[in-house]
VEXDREN-2710 file (C-alpha; in Angstrom, 1 decimal):
% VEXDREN-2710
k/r/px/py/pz
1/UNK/0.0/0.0/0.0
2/UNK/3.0/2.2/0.7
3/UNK/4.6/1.5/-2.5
4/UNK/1.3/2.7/-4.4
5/UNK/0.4/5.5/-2.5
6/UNK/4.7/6.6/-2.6
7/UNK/4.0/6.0/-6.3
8/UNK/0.7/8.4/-6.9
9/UNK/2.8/11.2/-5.1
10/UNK/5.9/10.6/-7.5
11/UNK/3.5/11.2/-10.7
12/UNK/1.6/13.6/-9.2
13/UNK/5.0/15.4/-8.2
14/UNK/6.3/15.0/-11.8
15/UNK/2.7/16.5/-13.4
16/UNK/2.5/19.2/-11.0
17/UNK/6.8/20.2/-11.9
18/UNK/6.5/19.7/-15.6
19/UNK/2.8/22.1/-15.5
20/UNK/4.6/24.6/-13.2
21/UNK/7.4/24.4/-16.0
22/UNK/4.7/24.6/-18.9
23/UNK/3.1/28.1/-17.6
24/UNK/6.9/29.6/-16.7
25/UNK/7.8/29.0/-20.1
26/UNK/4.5/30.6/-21.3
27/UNK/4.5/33.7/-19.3
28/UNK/8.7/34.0/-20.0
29/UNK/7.7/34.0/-24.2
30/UNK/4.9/36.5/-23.1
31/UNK/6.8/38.8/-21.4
32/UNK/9.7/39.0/-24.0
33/UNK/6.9/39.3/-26.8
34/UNK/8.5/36.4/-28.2
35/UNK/5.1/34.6/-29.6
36/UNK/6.7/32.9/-32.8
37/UNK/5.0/33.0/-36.3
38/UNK/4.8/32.8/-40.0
39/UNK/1.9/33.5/-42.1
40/UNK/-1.4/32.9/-39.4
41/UNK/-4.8/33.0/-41.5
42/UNK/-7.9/31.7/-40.6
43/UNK/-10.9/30.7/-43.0
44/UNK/-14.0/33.3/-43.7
45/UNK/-17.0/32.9/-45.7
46/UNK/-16.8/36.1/-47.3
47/UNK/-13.2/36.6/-48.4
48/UNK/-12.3/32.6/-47.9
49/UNK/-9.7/33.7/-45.7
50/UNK/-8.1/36.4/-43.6
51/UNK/-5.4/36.9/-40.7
52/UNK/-6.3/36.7/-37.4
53/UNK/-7.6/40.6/-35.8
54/UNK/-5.9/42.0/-33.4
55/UNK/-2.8/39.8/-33.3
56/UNK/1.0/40.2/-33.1
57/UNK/4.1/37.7/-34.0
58/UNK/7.6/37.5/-34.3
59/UNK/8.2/36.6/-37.6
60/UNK/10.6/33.8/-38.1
61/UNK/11.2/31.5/-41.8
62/UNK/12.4/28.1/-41.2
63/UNK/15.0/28.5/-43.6
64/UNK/15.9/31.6/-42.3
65/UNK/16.1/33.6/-45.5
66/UNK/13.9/36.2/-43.2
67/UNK/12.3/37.4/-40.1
68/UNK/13.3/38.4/-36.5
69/UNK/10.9/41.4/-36.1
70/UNK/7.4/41.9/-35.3
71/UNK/4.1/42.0/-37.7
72/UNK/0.8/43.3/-36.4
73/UNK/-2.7/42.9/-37.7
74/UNK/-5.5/45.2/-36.5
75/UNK/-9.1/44.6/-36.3
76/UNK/-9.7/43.9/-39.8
77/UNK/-7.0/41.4/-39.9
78/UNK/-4.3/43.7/-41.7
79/UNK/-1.2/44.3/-41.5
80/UNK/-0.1/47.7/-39.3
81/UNK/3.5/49.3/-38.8
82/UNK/2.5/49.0/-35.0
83/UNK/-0.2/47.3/-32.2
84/UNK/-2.2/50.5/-32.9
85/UNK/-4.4/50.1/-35.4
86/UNK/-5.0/53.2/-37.5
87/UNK/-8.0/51.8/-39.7
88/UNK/-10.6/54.3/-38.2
89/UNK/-8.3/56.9/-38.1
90/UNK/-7.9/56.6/-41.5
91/UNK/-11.1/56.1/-42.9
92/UNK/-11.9/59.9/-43.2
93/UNK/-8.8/61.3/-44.7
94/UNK/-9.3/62.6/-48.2
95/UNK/-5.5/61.8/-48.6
96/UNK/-5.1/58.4/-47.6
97/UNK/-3.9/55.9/-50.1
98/UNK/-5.3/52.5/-50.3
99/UNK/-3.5/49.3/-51.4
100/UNK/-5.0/45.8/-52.4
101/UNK/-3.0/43.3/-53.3
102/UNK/-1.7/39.4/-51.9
103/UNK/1.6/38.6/-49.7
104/UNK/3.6/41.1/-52.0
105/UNK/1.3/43.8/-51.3
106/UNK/1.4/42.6/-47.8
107/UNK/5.4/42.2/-47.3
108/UNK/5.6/40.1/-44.3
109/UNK/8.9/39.1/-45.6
110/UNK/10.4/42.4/-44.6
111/UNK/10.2/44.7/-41.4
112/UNK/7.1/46.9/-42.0
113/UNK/8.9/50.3/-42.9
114/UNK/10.7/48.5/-46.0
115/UNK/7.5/47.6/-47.3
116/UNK/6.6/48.8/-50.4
117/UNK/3.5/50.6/-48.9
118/UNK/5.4/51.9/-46.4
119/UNK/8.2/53.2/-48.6
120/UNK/5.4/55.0/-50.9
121/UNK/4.2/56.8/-47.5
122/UNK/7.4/58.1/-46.6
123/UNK/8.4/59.3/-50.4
124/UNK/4.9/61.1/-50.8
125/UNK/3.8/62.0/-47.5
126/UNK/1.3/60.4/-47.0
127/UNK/-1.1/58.1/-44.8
128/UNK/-1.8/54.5/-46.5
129/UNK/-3.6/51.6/-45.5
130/UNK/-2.0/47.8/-46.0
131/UNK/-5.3/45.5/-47.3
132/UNK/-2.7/43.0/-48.5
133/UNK/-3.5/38.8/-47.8
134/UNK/-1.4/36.5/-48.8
135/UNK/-2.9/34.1/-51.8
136/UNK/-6.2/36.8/-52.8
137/UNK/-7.3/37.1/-56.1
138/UNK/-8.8/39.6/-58.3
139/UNK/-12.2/37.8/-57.0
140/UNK/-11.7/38.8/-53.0
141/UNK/-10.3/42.3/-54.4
142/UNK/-13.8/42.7/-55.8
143/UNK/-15.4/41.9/-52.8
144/UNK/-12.6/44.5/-50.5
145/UNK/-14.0/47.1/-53.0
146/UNK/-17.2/46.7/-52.5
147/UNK/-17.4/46.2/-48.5
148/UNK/-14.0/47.9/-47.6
149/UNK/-12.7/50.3/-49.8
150/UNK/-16.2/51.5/-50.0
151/UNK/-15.9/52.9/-45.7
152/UNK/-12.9/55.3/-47.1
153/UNK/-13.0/58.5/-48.3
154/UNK/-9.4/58.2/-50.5
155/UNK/-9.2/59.6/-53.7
156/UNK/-6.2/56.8/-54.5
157/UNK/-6.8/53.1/-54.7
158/UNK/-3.7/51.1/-55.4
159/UNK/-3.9/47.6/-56.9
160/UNK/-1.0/45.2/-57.1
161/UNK/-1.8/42.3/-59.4
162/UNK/0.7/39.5/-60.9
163/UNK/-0.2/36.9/-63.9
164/UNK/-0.6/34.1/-61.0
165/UNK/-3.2/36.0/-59.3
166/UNK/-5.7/35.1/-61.5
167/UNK/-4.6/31.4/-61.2
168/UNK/-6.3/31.7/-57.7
169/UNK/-9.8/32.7/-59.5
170/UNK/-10.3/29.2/-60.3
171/UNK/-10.4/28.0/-56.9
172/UNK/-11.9/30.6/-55.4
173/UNK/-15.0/30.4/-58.1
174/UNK/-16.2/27.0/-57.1
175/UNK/-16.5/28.0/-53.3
176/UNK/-18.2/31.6/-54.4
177/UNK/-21.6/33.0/-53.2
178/UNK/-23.9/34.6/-55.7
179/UNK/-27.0/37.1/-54.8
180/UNK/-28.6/38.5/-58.1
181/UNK/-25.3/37.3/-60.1
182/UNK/-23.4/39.3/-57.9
183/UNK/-20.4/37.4/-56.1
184/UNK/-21.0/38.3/-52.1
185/UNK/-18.6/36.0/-51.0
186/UNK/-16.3/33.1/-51.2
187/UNK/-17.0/30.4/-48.2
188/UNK/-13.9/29.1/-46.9
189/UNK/-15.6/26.9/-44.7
190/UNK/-15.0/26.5/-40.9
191/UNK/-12.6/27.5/-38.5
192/UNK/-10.3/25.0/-36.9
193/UNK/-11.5/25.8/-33.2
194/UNK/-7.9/23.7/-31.5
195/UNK/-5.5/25.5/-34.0
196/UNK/-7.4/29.0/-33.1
197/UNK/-6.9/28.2/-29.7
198/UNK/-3.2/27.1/-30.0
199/UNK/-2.3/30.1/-31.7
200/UNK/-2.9/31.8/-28.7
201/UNK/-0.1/30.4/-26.8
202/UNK/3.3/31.4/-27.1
203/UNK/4.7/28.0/-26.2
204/UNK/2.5/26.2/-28.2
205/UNK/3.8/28.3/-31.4
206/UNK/7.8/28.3/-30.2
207/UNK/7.1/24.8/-30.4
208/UNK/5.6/24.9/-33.8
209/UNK/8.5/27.2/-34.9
210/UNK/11.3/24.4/-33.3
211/UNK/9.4/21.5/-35.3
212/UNK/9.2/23.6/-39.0
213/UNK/13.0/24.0/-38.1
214/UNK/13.5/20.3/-37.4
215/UNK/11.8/19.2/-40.7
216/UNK/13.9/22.4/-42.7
217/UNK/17.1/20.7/-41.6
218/UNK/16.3/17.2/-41.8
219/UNK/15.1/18.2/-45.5
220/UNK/17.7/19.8/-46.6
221/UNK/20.2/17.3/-45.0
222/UNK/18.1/14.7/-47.1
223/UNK/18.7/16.5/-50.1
224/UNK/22.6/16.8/-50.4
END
C-alpha cells in the first residue's frame, strides 16, 4: 500500500513540476513578446480567408532567409506598422492611399517600414492603408472594394496584381456566393477551433516554430 500511494505522489509530483514548468515557459515568451509566427490566417466565408484581428508575432522562416521582427494585424485582420491600429483613423482622410493586393502587397517578408507601402508613404507623405493577404485574387479584391474600400473616403486606390493571381480565380470560383449574379462571398468553410486556440499560446507556437525548423534541416540534409 506504501509502494502505491509513494508511487501516486511521484507522478503527481512529476505533473504538477512539468505544469509549473509549462506556464513559466508561457508567461517568460509572453513577457519577451516572443510569440513565434509565420503567415497565421484563418478561413471566412466572405473573403475565404483572412489573418487573425488583433494579433501580433515575431516573424521567423524556417529557412531563415527572413524574419526576427514583429508584424501586427489590427481589427480587420491587416497588416499595421505598430499594435495600434490606424483603420478608423484613416477612414476619413481625403489623402489616404489604399493598397490591395496578396503577400507582395502585404510584405511580411520584410520589417514593415521596407514595405513597399510603407516606402510609398514616406516618399509622398502620405497616410496608407496595407489590405494586402497572402494568396487573394482579383475575386476577393472585388469583394474588398465593394465592403472595404467602399468605408474610405481616399481619392487613390492602389492595386498590385501579378499573372498568377488570377490562377487563384479558379479555386476561389467553385467555393463563391452569388446574390442577383453578384459574387458576395467566397466560403472558406469553418474555422479550426484547437488550432485557433493554440495560436494563442506562445509555447505552443515556439514549439511549432522548433518542429518547422527540425523538418527544414532534416530536408535539406536529405537532399545533399
Amino acid at each position: 500500500m506504501r509502494n502505491v500511494t509513494s508511487w501516486i505522489k511521484n507522478i503527481l509530483t512529476v505533473f504538477f513540476a512539468t505544469l509549473i514548468a509549462l506556464v513559466f515557459a508561457e508567461v517568460l515568451l509572453r513577457v519577451m513578446g516572443i510569440g513565434y509566427g509565420n503567415s497565421p490566417l484563418e478561413r471566412s466565408q466572405t473573403y475565404h480567408h483572412v489573418h487573425p484581428s488583433n494579433y501580433q508575432f515575431f516573424m521567423h522562416d524556417p529557412n531563415g532567409e527572413y524574419g526576427g521582427y514583429q508584424v501586427y494585424y489590427d481589427e480587420l485582420g491587416f497588416r499595421v506598422p505598430n499594435g495600434f491600429s490606424r483603420i478608423n483613423e484613416l477612414q476619413n482622410l481625403d489623402e489616404a492611399v489604399l493598397f490591395l493586393g496578396d503577400s507582395f502587397t502585404e510584405g511580411r517578408q520584410v520589417n514593415y517600414h521596407k514595405t513597399f507601402v510603407s516606402l510609398v508613404s514616406d516618399q509622398l507623405d502620405v497616410p496608407t492603408v496595407n489590405l494586402g493577404v497572402s494568396s487573394y485574387s482579383p475575386l476577393i479584391y472585388e469583394l474588398q472594394v465593394e465592403n472595404i474600400v467602399s468605408q474610405f473616403n481616399a481619392d487613390f486606390v492602389v492595386l498590385q496584381i501579378y499573372s498568377n493571381d488570377f490562377d487563384g480565380d479558379a479555386s476561389y470560383l467553385q467555393k463563391a456566393v452569388f446574390e442577383n449574379n453578384k459574387i458576395i462571398g467566397i466560403d472558406g468553410g469553418e474555422n479550426n477551433t484547437l488550432i485557433s486556440i493554440a495560436r494563442n499560446s506562445f509555447l505552443l507556437r515556439f514549439l511549432r516554430k522548433s518542429q518547422l525548423l527540425l523538418q527544414t534541416i532534416l530536408s535539406n540534409s536529405q537532399a545533399l
